[in-house]
C-alpha positions in Angstrom: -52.1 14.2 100.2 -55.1 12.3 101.7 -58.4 14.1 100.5 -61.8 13.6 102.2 -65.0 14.6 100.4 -68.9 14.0 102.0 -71.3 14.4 100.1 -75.3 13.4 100.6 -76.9 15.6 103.0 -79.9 17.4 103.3 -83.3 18.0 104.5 -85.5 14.8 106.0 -88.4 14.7 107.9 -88.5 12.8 111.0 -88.2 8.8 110.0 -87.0 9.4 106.5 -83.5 8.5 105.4 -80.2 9.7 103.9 -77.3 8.0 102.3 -73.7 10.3 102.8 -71.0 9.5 100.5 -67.0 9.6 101.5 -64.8 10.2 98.2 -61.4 9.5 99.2 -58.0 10.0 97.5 -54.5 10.7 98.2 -53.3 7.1 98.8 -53.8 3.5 99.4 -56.1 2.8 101.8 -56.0 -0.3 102.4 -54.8 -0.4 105.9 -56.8 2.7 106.9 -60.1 2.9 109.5 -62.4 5.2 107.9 -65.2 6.4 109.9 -68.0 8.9 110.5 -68.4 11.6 113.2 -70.9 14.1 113.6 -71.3 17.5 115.7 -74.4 19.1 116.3 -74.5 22.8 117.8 -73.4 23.4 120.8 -72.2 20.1 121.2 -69.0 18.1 121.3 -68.2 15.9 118.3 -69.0 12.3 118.6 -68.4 9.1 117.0 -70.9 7.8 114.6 -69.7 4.6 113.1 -66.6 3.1 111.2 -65.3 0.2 109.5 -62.0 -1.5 108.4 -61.1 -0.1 104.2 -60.0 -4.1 103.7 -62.9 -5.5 105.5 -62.6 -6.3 108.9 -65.6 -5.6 111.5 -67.6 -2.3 112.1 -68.6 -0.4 115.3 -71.8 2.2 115.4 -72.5 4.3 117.9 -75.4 3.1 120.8 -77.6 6.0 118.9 -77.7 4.9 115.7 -77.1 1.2 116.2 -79.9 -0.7 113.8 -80.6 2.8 112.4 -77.3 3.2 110.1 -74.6 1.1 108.3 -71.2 1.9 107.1 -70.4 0.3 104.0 -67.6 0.7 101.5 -67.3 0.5 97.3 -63.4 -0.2 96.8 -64.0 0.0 93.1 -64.8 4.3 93.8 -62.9 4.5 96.9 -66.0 5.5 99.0 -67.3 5.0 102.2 -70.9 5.2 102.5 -73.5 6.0 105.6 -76.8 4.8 105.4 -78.8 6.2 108.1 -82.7 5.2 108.1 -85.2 6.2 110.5 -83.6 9.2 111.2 -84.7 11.4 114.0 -84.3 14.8 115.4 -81.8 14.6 117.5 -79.6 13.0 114.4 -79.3 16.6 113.0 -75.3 17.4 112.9 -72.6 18.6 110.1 -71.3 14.8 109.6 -67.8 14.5 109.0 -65.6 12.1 107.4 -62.6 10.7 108.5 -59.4 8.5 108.4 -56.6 6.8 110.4 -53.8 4.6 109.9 -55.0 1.4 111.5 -52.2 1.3 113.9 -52.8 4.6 115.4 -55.5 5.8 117.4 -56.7 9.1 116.2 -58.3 10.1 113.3 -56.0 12.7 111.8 -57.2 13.3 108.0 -60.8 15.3 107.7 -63.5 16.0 105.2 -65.3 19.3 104.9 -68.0 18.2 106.5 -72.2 17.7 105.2 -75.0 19.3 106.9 -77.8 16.7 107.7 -81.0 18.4 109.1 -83.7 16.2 110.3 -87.1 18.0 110.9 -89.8 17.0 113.5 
């Protein structure tokens, strides 16, 4: 069973950063797309960035292009989000997530990390 695990959120001020953490377990990965999502209040989840388990390119949302990166460690089977310069507006529960490379919709979830970025 595929098990999603964030971890790395908090409280930043305005231009600080974060680094969030995806532990993931359950299988072999290796032809998986993990990515990022995030959903502030009162909004719509949206797409934040993701990236190939077995390399392969990665894709960023407009709003946070040159702001984060998605990286991997295949030695702890993580997925990592490095967000820098963070603003406002990037405050959201960010989510974790996973799909089979051949299908298109992300159907295995974390819990979810709270990332609160304060003018």
């Amino acid at each position: 069973q595929v098990q999603l695990v964030e971890s790395g959120g908090g409280l930043v001020q305005a231009g600080g950063s974060l680094r969030l953490s995806c532990a993931a377990s359950g299988r072999t990965f290796s032809s998986y797309v993990m990515g990022w999502f995030r959903q502030a209040p009162g909004k719509e989840r949206e797409f934040v960035a993701s990236i190939m388990w077995n390399g392969g390119g990665t894709y960023y949302a407009d709003s946070v292009k040159g702001r984060f990166t998605i990286s991997r460690d295949n030695a702890r089977n993580t997925v990592n989000l490095q967000m820098t310069s963070l603003k406002p507006e990037d405050t959201a529960v960010y989510y974790c997530a996973t799909r089979p490379r051949w299908e298109t919709k992300f159907n295995y979830w974390g819990q979810g990390t709270q990332v609160t970025v304060s003018s």
